[in-house]
C-alpha positions as a Python dict, from the first residue, in 0.01 Angstrom:
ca = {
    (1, 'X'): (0, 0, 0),
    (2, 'X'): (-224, -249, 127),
    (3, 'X'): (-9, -500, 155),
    (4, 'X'): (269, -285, 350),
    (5, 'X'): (11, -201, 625),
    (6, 'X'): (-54, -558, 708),
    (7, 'X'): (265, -628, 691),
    (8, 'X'): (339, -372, 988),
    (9, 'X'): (105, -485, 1116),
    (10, 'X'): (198, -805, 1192),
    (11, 'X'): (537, -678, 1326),
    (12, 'X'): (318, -461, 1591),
    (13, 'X'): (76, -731, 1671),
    (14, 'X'): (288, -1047, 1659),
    (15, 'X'): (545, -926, 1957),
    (16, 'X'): (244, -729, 2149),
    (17, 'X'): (102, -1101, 2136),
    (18, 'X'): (417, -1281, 2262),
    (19, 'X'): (450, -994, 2540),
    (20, 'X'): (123, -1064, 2698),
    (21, 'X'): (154, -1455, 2708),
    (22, 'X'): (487, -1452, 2890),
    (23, 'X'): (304, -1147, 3130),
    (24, 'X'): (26, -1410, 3201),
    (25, 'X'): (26, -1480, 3607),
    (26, 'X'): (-21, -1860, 3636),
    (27, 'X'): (-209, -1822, 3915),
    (28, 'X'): (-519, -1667, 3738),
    (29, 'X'): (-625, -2029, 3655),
    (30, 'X'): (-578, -2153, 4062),
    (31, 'X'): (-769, -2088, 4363),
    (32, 'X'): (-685, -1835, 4616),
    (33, 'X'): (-657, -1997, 4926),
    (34, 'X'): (-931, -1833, 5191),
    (35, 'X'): (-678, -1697, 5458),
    (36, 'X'): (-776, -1640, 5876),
    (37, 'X'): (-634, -1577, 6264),
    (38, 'X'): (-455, -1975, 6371),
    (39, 'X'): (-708, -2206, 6533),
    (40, 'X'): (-725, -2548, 6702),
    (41, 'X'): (-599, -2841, 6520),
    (42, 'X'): (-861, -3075, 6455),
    (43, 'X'): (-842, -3371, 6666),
    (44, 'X'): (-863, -3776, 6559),
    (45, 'X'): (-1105, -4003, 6748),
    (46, 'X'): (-952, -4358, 6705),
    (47, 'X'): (-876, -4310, 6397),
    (48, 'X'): (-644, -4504, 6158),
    (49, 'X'): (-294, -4292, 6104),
    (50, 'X'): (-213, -4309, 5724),
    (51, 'X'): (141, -4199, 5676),
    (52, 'X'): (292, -4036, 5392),
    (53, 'X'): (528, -4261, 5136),
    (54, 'X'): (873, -4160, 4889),
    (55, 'X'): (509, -4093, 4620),
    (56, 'X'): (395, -3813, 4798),
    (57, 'X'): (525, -3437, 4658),
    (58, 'X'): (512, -3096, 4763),
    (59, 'X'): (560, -2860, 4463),
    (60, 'X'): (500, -2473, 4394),
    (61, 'X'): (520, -2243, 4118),
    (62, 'X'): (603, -1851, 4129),
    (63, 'X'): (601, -1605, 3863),
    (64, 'X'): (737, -1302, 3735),
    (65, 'X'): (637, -1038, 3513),
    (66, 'X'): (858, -1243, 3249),
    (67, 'X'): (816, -1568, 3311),
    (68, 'X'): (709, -1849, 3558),
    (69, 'X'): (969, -2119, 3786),
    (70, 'X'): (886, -2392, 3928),
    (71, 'X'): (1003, -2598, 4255),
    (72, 'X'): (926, -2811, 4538),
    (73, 'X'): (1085, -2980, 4834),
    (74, 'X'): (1256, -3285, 4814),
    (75, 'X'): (1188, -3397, 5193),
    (76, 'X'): (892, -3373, 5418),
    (77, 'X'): (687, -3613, 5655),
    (78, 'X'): (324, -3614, 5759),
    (79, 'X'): (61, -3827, 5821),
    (80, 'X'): (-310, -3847, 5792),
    (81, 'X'): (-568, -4006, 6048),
    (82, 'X'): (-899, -4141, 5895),
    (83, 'X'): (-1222, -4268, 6060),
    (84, 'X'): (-1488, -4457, 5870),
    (85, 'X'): (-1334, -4358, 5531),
    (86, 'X'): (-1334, -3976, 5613),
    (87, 'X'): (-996, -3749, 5698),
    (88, 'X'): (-1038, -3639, 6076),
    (89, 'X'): (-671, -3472, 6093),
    (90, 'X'): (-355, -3431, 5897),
    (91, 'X'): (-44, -3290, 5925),
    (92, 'X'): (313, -3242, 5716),
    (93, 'X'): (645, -3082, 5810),
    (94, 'X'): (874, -2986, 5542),
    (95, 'X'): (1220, -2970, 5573),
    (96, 'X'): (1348, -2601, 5427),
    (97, 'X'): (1717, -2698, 5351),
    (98, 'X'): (1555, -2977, 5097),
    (99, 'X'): (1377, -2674, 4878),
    (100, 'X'): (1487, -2699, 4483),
    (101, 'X'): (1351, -2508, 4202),
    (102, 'X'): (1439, -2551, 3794),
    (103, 'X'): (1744, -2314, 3836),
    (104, 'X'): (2016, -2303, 4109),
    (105, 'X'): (2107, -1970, 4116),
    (106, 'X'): (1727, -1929, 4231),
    (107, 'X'): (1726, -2231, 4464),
    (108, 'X'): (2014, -2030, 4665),
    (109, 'X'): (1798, -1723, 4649),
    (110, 'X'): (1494, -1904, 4763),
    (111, 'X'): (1671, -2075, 5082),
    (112, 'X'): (1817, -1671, 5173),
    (113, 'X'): (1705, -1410, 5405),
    (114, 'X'): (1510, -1303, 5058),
    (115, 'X'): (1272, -1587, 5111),
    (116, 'X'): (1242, -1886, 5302),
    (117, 'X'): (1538, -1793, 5525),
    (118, 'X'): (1614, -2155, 5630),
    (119, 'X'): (1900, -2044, 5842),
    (120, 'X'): (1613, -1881, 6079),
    (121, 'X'): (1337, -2109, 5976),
    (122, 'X'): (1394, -2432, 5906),
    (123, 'X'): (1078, -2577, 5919),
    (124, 'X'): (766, -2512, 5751),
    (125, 'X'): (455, -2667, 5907),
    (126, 'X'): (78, -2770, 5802),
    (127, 'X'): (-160, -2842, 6048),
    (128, 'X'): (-550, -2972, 5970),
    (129, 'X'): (-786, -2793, 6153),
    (130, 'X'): (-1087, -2892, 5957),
    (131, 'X'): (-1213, -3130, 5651),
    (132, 'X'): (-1550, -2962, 5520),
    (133, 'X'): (-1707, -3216, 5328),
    (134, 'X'): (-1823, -3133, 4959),
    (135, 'X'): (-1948, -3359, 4689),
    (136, 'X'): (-1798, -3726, 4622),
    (137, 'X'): (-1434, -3715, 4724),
    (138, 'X'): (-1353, -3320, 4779),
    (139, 'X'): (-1342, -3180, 5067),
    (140, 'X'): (-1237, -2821, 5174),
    (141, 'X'): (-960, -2835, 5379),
    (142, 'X'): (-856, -2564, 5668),
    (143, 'X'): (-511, -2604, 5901),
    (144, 'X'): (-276, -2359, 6034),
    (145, 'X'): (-12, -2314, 5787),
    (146, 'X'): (366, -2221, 6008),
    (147, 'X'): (609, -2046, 5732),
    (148, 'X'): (916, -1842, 5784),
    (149, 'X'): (759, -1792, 6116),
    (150, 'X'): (432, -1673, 6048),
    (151, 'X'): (95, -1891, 6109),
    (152, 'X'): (-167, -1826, 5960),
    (153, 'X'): (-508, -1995, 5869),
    (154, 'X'): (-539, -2144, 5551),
    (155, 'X'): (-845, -2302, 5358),
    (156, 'X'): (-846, -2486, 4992),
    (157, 'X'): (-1048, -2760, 4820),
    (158, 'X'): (-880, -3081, 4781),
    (159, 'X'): (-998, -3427, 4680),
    (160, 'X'): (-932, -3738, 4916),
    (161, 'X'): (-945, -4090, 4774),
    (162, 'X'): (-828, -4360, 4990),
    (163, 'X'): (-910, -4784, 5010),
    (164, 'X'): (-796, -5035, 5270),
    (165, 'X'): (-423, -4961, 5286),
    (166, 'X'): (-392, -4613, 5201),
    (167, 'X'): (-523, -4239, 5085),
    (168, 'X'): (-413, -3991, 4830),
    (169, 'X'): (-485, -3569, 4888),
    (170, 'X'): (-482, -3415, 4596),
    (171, 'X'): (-495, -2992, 4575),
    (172, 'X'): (-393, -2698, 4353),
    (173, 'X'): (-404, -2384, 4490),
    (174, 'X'): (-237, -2007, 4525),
    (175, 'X'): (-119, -1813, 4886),
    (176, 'X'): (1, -1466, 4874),
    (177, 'X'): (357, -1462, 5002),
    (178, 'X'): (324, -1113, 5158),
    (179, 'X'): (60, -1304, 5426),
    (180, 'X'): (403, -1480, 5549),
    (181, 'X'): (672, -1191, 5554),
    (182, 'X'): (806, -1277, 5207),
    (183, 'X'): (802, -966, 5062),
    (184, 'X'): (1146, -934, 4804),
    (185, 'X'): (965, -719, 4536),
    (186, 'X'): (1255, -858, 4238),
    (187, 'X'): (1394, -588, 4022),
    (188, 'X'): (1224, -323, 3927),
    (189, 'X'): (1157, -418, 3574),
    (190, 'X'): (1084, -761, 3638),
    (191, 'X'): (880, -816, 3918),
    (192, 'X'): (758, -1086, 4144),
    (193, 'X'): (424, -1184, 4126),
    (194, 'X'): (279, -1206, 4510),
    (195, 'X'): (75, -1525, 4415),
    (196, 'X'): (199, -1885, 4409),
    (197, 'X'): (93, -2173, 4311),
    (198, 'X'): (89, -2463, 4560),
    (199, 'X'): (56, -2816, 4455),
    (200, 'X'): (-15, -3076, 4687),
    (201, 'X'): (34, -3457, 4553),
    (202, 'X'): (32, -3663, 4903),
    (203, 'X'): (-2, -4097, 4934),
    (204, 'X'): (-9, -4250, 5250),
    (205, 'X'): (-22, -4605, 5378),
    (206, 'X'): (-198, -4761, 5639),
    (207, 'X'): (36, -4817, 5956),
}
């Protein structure tokens, strides 16, 4: 009798297990980036202009309640400006139409009115506004973040490492999608998580 109980057990626990791993929201282990009104870009005083190179990436990662996807975009531009070894400004435009993901049905979705809606919005746009210095090499970083339209403030730490000929940013993050008009619930029994991941990989050379 013993023995028949546990067994049920297991079939109870086992899948009640499984459930809650694939229910897990990926962006419970990132930062939420601190969110504000637009203000001035931050401005470079004769400072060297480090621009980005083919290394650089620009990735994200959304969830459902079933599962995760990840993506990126495959071309972007942007530059940093540096005085005395410290990041004065910064800025990267991504081009829309260059968005991929692990599946294409979804990387169709993501470039429709749904989403991104490149048709409308081609171009998505970071602007530095401010590098808060931290300990060693991090910094927290504030610009004015331009997607599908919206601007909107954003802050996040990052770490900046950088020698004679160039400098890498480095950051891991989460913004709520609803902050920028992207606001596609998904079905109803699988739906989309308002947090995603942004991950922020960016080399640039000395010019």
């Amino acid at each position: 009798m013993q023995k028949q109980k546990t067994s049920i057990m297991k079939y109870l626990i086992v899948p009640l297990i499984l459930t809650l791993a694939s229910c897990s929201n990926p962006a419970d282990s990132t930062v939420d980036a601190k969110v504000a009104e637009p203000t001035e870009p931050a401005i470079s005083k004769n400072g060297i202009t480090y621009v980005f190179t083919k290394e650089s990436t620009i990735g994200f990662i959304g969830s459902k309640v079933t599962g995760s996807r990840e993506g990126g975009f495959k071309i972007f531009t942007g530059s940093f400006d540096l005085k005395g070894g410290e990041p004065q400004s910064g800025e990267f435009t991504i081009d829309m139409n260059s968005t991929w993901s692990d599946d294409e049905r979804l990387t169709k979705h993501l470039k429709a009115v749904d989403f991104f809606d490149v048709d409308n919005y081609a171009e998505t746009k970071f602007v530095a506004t401010n590098f808060s210095k931290g300990n060693e090499s991090k910094y927290e970083l504030s610009g004015n973040l331009t997607l599908r339209g919206i601007t909107k403030n954003i802050t996040f730490p990052t770490q900046v490492t950088h020698n004679d000929n160039s400098v890498t940013l480095k950051a891991e993050f989460d913004i709520n999608r609803q902050d920028f008009g992207i606001s596609y619930p998904g079905k109803t029994d699988d739906l989309i998580r308002d947090e995603v991941i942004i991950k922020l990989n960016l080399v640039a050379q000395a010019q």
